[in-house]
Backbone as a ProteinNet text record, in pm:
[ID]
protein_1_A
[PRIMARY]
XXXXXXXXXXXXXXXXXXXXXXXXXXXXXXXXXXXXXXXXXXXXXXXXXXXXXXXXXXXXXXXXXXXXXXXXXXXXXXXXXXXXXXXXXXXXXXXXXXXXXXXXXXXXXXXXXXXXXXXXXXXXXXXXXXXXXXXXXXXXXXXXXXXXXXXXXXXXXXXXXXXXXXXXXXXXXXXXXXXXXXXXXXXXXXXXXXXXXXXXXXXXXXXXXXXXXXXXXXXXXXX
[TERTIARY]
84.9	0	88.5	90.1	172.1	89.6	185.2	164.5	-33.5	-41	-165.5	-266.9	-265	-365.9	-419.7	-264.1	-285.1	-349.2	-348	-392.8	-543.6	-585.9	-723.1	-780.6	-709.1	-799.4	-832.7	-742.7	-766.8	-895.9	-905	-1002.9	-1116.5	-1139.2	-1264.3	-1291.1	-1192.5	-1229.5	-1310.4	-1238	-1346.1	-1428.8	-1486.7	-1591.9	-1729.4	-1671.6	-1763.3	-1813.3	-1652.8	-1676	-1824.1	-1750.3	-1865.4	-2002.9	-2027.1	-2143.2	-2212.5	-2165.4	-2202	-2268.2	-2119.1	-2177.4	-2341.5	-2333.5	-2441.3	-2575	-2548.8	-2680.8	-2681.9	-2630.9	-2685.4	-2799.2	-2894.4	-3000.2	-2949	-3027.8	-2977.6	-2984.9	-3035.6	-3022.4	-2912.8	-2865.6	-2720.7	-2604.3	-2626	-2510.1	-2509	-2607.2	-2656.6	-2585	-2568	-2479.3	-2354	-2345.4	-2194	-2138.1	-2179.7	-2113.9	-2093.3	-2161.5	-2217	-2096.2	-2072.8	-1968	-1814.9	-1812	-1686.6	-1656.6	-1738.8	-1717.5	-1650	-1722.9	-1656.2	-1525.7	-1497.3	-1335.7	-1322.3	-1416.2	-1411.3	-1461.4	-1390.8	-1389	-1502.3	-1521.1	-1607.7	-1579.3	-1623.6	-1554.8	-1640.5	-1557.1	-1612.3	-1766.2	-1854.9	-1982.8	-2011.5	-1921.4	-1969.4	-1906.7	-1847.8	-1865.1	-1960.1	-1995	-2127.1	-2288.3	-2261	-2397.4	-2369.9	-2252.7	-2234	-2281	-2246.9	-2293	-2424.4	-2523.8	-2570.5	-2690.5	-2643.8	-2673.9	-2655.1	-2598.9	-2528.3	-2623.8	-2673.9	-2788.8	-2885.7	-2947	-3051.8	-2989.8	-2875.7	-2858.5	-2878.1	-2797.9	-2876.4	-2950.9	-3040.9	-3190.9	-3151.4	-3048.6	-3026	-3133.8	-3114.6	-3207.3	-3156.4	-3038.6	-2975.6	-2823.4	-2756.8	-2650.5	-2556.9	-2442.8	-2370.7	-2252.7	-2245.5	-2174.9	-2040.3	-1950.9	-1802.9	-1729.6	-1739.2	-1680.8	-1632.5	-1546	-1475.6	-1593.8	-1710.2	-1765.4	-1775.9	-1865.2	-1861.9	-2023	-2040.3	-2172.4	-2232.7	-2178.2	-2234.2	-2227.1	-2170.6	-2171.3	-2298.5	-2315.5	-2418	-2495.7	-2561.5	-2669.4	-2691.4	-2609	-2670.6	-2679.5	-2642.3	-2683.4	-2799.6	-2840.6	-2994.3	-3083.6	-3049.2	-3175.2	-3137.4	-3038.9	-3072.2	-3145.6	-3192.7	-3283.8	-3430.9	-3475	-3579.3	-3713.2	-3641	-3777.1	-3779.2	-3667.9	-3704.9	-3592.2	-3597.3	-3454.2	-3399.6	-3271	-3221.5	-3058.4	-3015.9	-2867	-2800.7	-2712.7	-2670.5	-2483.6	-2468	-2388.7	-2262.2	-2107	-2040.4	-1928.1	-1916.7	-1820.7	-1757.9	-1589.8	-1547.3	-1477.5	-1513.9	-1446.1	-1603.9	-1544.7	-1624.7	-1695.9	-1662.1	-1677.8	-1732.3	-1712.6	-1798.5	-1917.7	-1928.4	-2027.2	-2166.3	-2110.1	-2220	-2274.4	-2164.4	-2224.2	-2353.3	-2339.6	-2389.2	-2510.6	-2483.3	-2621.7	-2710.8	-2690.1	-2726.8	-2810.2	-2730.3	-2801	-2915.8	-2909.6	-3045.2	-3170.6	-3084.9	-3236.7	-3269.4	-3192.7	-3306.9	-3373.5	-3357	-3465.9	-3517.7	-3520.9	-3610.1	-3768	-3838.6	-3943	-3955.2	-3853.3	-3855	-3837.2	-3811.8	-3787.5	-3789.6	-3855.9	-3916.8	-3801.4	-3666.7	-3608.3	-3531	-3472.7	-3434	-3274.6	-3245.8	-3124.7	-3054	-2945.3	-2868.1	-2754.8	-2709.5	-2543.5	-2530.5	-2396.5	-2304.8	-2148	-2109.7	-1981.4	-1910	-1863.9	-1735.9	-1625.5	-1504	-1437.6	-1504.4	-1460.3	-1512.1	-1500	-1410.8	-1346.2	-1398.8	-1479.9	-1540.8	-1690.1	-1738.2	-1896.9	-1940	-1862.2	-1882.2	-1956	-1814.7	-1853.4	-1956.7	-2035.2	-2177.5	-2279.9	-2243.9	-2402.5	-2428.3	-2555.7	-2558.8	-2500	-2462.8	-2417.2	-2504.8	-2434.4	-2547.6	-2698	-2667.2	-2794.3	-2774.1	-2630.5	-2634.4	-2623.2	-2621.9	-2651.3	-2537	-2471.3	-2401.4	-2340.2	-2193.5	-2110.3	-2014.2	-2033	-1929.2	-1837.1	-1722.4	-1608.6	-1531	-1519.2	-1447.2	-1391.6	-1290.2	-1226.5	-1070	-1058.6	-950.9	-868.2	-764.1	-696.6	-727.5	-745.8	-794.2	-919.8	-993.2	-1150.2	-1165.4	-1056.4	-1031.8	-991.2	-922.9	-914.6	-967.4	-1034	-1072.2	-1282.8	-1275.5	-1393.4	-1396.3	-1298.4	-1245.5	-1271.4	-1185.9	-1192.9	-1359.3	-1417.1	-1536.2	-1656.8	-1599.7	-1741	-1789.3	-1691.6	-1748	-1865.1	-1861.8	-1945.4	-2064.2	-2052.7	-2143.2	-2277.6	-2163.8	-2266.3	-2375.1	-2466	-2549.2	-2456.4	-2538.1	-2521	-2506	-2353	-2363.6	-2388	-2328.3	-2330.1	-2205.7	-2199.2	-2078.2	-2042.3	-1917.3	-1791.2	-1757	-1767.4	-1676	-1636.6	-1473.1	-1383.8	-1379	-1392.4	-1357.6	-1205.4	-1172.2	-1042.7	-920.6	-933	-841.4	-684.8	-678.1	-588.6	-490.5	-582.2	-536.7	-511.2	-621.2	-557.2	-623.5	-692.5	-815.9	-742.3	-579.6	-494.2	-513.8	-481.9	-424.2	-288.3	-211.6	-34.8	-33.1	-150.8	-75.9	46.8	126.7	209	191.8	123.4	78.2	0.7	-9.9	-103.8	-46.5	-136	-89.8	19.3	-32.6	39.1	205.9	238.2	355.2	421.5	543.1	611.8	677.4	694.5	766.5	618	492.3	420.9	410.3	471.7	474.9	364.8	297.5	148.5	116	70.2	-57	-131	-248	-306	-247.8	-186.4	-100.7	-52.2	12.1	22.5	-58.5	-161.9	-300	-384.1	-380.3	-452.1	-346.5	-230.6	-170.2	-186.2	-162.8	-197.1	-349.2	-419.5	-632.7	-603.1	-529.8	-532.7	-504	-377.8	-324.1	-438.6	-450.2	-574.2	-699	-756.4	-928.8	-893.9	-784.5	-801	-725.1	-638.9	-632.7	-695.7	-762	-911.5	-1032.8	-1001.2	-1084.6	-1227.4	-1293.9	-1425.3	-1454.7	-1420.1	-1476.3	-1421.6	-1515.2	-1464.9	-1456.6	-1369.1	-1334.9	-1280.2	-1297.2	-1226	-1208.7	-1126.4	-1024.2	-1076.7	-1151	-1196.8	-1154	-1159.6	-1101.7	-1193.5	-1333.9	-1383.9	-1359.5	-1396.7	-1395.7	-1205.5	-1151.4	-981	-966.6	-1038.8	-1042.1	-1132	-1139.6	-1302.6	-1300.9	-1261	-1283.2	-1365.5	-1452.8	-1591.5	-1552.2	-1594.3	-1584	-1714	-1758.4	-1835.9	-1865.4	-1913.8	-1934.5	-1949.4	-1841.6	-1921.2	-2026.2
-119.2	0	124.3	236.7	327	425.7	578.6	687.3	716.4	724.8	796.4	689.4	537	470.7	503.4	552.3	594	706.2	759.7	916.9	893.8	792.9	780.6	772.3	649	558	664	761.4	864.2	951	996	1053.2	986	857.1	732.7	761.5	743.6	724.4	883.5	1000.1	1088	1118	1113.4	1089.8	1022.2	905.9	849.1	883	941.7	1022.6	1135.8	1223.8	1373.8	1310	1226.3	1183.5	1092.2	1002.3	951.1	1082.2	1213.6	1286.5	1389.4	1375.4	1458.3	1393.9	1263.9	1180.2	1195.8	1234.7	1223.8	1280.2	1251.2	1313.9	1463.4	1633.6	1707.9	1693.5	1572.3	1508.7	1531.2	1402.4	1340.8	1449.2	1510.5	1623.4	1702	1780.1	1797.5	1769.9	1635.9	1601.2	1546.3	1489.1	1532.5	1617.9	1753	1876.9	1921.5	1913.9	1915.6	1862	1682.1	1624	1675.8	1709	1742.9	1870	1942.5	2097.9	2066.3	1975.3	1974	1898	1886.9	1791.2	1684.4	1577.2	1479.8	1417.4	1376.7	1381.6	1218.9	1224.1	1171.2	1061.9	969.2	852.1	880.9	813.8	841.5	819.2	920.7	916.8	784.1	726.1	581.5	483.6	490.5	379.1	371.8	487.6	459.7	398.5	483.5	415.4	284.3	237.3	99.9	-0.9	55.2	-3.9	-26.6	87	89.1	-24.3	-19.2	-81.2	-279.5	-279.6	-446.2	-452.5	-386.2	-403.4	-511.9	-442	-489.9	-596.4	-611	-737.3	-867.2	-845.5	-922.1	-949.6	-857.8	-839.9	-826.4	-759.8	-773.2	-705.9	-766.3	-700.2	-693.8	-775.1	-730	-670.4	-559.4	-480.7	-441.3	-472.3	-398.3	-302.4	-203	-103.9	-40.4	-49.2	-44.7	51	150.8	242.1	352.5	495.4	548.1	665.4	679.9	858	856.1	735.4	693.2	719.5	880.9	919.7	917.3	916.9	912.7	794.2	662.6	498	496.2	495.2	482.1	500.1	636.5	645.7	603.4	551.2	499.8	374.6	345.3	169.3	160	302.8	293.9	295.8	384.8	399.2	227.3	226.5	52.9	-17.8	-32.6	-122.3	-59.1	58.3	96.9	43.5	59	125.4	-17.6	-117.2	-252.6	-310	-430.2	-466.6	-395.3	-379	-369	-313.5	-181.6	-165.2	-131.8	-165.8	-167	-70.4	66.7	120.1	79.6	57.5	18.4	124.1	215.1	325.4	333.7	301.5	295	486.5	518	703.9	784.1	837	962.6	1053.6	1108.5	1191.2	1126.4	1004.8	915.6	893.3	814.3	767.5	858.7	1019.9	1071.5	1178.5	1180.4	1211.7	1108	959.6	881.9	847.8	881.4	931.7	1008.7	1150.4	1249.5	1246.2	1129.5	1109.7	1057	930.3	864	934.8	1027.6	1082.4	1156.2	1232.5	1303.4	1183.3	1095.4	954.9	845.2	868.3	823.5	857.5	934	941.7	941.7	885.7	933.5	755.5	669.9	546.4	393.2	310.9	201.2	95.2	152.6	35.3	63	-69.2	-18.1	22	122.2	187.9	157.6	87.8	82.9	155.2	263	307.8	234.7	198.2	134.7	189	207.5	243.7	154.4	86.2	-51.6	-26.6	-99.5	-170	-312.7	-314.7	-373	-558.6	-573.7	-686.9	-703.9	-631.5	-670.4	-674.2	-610.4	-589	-730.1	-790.6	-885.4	-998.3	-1046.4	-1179.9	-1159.8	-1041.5	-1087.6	-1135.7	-1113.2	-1110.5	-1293	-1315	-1431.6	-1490.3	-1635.7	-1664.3	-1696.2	-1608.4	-1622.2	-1567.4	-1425.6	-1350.1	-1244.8	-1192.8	-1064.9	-1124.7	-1047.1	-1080.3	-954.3	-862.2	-752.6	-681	-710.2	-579.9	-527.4	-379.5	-292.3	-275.9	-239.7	-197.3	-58.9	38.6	163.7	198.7	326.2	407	357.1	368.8	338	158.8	180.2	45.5	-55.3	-6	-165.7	-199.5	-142.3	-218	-302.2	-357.5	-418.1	-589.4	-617.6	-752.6	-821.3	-720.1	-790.6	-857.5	-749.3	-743	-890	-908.4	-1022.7	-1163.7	-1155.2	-1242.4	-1327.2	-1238.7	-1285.7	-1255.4	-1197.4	-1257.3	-1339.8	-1478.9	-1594.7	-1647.9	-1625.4	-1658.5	-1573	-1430	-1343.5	-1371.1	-1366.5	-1350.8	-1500.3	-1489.4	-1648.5	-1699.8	-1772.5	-1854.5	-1732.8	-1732.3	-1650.1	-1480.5	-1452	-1308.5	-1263.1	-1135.5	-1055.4	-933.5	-950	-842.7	-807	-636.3	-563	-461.1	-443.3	-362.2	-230	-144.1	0.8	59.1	165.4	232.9	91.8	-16.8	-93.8	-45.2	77.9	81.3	167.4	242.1	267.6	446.9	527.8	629.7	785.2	713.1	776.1	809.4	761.9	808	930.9	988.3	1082.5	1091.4	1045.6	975	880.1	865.1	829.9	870.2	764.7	770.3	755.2	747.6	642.7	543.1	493.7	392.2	244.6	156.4	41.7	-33.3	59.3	75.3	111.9	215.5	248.1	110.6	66	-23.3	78.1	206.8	271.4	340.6	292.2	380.8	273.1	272	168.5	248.1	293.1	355	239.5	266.2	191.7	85.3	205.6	145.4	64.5	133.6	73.9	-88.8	-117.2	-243.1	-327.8	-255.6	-349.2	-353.7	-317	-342.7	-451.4	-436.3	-558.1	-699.1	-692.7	-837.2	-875	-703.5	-764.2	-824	-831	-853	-993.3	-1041.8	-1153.2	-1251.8	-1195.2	-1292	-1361.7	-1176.1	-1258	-1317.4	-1307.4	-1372.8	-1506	-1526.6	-1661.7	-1759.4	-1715.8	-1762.8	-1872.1	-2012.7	-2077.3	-2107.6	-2018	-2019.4	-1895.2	-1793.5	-1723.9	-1647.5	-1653.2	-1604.4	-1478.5	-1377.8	-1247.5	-1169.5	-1094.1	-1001	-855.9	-784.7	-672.6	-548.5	-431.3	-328.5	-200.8	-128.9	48.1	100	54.4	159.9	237.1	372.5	465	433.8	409	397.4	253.5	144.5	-6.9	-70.4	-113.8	-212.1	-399.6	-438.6	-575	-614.3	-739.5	-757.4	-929.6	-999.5	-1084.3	-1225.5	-1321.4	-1405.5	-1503.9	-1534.5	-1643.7	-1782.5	-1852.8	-2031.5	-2058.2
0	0	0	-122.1	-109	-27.2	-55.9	54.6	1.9	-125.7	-168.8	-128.7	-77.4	-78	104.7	193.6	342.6	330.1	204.7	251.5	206.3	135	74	192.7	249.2	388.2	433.1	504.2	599.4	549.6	433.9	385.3	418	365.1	400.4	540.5	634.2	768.5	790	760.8	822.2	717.9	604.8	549.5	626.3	706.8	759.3	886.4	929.9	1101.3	1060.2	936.1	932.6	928.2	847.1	800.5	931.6	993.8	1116.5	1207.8	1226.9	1328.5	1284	1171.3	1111.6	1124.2	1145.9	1192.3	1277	1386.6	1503.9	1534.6	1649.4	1684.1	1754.8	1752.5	1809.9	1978.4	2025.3	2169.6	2207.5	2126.3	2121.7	2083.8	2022.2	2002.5	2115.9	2164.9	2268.7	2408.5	2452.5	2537.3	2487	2381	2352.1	2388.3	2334.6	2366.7	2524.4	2555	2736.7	2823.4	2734.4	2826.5	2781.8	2650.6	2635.1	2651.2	2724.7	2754.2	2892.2	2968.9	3075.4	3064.8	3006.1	2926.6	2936.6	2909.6	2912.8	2726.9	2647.8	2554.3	2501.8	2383.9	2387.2	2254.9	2226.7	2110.1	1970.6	1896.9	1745	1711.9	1642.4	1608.4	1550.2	1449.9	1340.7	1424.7	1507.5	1640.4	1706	1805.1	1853.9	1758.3	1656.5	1572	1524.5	1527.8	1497.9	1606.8	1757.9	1858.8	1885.4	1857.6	1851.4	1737.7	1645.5	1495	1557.4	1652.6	1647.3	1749.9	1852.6	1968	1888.6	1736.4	1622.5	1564	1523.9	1487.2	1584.6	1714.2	1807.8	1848	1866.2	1914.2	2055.7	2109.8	2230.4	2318.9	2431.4	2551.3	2662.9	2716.7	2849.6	2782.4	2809	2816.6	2899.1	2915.3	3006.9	2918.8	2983.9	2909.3	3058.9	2972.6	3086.2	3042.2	3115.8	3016.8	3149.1	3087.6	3157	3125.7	3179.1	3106.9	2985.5	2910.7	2771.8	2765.9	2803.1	2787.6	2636.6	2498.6	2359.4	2314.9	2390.9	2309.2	2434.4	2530.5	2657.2	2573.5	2562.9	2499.9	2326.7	2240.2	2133.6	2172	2275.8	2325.1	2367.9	2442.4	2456.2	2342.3	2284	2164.3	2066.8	2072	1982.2	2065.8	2148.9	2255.8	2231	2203.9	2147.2	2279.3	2398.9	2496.9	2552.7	2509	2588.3	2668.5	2721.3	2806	2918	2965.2	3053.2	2998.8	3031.7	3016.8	3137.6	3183.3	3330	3262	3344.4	3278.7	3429.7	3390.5	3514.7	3478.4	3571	3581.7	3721.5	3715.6	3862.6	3951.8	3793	3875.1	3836.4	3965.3	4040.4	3926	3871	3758.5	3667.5	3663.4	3514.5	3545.1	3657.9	3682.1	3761.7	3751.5	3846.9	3654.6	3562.8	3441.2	3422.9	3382.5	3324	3447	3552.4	3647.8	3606.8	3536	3508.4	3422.8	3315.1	3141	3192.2	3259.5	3337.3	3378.6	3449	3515.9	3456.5	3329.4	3230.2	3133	3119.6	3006.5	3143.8	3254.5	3296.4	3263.1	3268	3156.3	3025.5	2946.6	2782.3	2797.3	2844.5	2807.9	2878.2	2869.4	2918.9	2973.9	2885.1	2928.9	3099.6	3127.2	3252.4	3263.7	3325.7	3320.8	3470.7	3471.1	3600	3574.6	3698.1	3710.5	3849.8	3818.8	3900.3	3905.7	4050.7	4047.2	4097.3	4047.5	4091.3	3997.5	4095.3	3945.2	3897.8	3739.5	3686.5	3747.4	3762	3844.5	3937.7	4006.9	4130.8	4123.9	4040.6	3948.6	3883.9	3795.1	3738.2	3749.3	3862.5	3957.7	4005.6	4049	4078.9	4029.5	3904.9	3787.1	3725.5	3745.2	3688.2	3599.1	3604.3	3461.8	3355.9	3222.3	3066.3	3068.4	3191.4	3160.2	3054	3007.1	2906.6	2771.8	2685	2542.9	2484.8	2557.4	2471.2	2553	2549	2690.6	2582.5	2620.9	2560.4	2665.2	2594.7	2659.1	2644.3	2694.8	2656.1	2831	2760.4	2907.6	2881.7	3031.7	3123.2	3072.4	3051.2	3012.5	3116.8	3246.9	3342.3	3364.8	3216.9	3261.8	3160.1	3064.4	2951.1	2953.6	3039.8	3108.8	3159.4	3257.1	3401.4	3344.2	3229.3	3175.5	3043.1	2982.2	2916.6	3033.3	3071.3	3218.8	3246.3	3215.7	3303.6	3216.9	3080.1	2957.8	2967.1	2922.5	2878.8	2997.6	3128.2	3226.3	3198.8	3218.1	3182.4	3065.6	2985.1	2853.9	2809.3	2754.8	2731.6	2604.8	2528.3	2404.7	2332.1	2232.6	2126.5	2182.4	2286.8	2324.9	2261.5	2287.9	2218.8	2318.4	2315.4	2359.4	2269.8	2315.1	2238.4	2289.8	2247.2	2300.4	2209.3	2274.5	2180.7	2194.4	2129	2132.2	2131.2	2062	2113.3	1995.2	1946.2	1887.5	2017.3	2127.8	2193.1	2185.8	2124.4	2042.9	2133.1	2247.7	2288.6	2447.5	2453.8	2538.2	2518.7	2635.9	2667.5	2645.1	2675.3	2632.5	2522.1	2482.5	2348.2	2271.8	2184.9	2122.7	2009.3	1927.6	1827	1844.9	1992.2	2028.9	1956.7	1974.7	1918.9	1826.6	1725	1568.8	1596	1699	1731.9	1809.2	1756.2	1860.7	1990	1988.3	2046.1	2162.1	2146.4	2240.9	2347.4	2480.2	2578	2711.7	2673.1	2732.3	2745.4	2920.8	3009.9	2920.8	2831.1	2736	2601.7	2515.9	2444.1	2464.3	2619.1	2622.4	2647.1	2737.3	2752.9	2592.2	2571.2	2436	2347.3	2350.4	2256.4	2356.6	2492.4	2545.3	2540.3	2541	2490.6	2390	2261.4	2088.6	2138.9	2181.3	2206.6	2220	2372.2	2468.1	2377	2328.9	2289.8	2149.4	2080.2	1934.2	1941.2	2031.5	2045.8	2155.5	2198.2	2294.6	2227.7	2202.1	2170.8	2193.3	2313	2312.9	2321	2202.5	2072	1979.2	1884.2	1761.1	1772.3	1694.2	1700.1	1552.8	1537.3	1446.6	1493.7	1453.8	1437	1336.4	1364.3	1250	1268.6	1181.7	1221.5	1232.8	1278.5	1323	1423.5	1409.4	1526.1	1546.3	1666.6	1655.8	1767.3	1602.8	1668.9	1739.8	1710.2	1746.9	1738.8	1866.4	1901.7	1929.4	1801.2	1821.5	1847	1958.3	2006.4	2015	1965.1	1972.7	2049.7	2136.1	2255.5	2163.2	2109.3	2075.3	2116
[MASK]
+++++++++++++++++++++++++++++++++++++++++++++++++++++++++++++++++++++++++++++++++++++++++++++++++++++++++++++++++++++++++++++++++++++++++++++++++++++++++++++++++++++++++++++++++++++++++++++++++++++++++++++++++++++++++++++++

């Protein structure tokens, strides 16, 4: 692949970013803006609607969403559920989890489904939850909610549930270096994300693939 086919991609990729963010509902932009005013930045538009979009392919109805203040994938995880099920949001810092409080109690009247915030680490949240009641856990944030959350899918999730990891290129550092792609970025995240790559793709009870959406996207299959 020469220089002009990197520079195409790049074009493709935000082609799809503008056009993703232009769909959004003015809700959703709405608190986008809101959370990243207060500086907490927020993940790619054609990721979230993708997350959103895979809720429908599943037909999912129970959700867990793990994330660091991942107030714009939160809420397109709600609207793919469309007023039914259960999304249980798990945020272990202060600041994340009293945002994604906030989102709640303004769609507690706008929506049927049921909304849990929880502040744990993820590692300690887990082990509680029945085994093979969820159907769909996202993953975003902080590099140590990425393992511990791996760890304890396969129990979690039923027949044929799905994990998926966001930012796994790693780019959504703050210290990023290049993230993943860089051999030279030895960031927190950076390395947790090459031992996540390791782990879930050579993990015989499930299937997985590797996409650029948004900056990497590990979509994971329960056998």
């Amino acid at each position: 692949m020469n220089k002009t086919s990197y520079t195409n991609l790049a074009k493709v990729w935000q082609f799809v970013e503008d056009r993703a963010f232009s769909r959004q509902s003015p809700d959703l932009n709405e608190v986008r803006t809101a959370v990243e005013h207060e500086g907490i930045p927020q993940g790619s538009a054609a990721q979230a609607e993708l997350l959103s979009l895979l809720v429908h392919v599943l037909d999912a109805s129970s959700i867990i969403a793990i994330g660091t203040a991942s107030v714009v994938e939160t809420l397109q995880l709600i609207d793919g559920l469309e007023g039914r099920g259960q999304l249980t949001a798990v945020d272990s810092s202060t600041e994340g989890i009293a945002l994604i409080r906030k989102l709640f109690a303004g769609l507690s009247d706008r929506t049927q489904t049921t909304l849990r915030a929880v502040s744990a680490p993820v590692g300690t949240y887990l082990p509680r939850l029945n085994a093979g009641d969820y159907d769909l856990i996202v993953v975003a944030g902080d590099a140590s909610n990425y393992a511990p959350a791996f760890e304890h899918a396969s129990r979690v999730l039923g027949e044929h549930g799905v994990i998926v990891f966001t930012d796994v290129m790693a780019l959504e550092d703050p210290h990023a270096n290049g993230g993943v792609p860089n051999p030279a970025d030895r960031g927190d995240k950076a390395l947790a994300m090459r031992e996540l790559l390791d782990a879930v793709q050579s993990d015989e009870r499930f299937r997985s693939t590797l996409t650029p959406s948004g900056t990497g996207l590990l979509i994971a299959v329960k056998r």
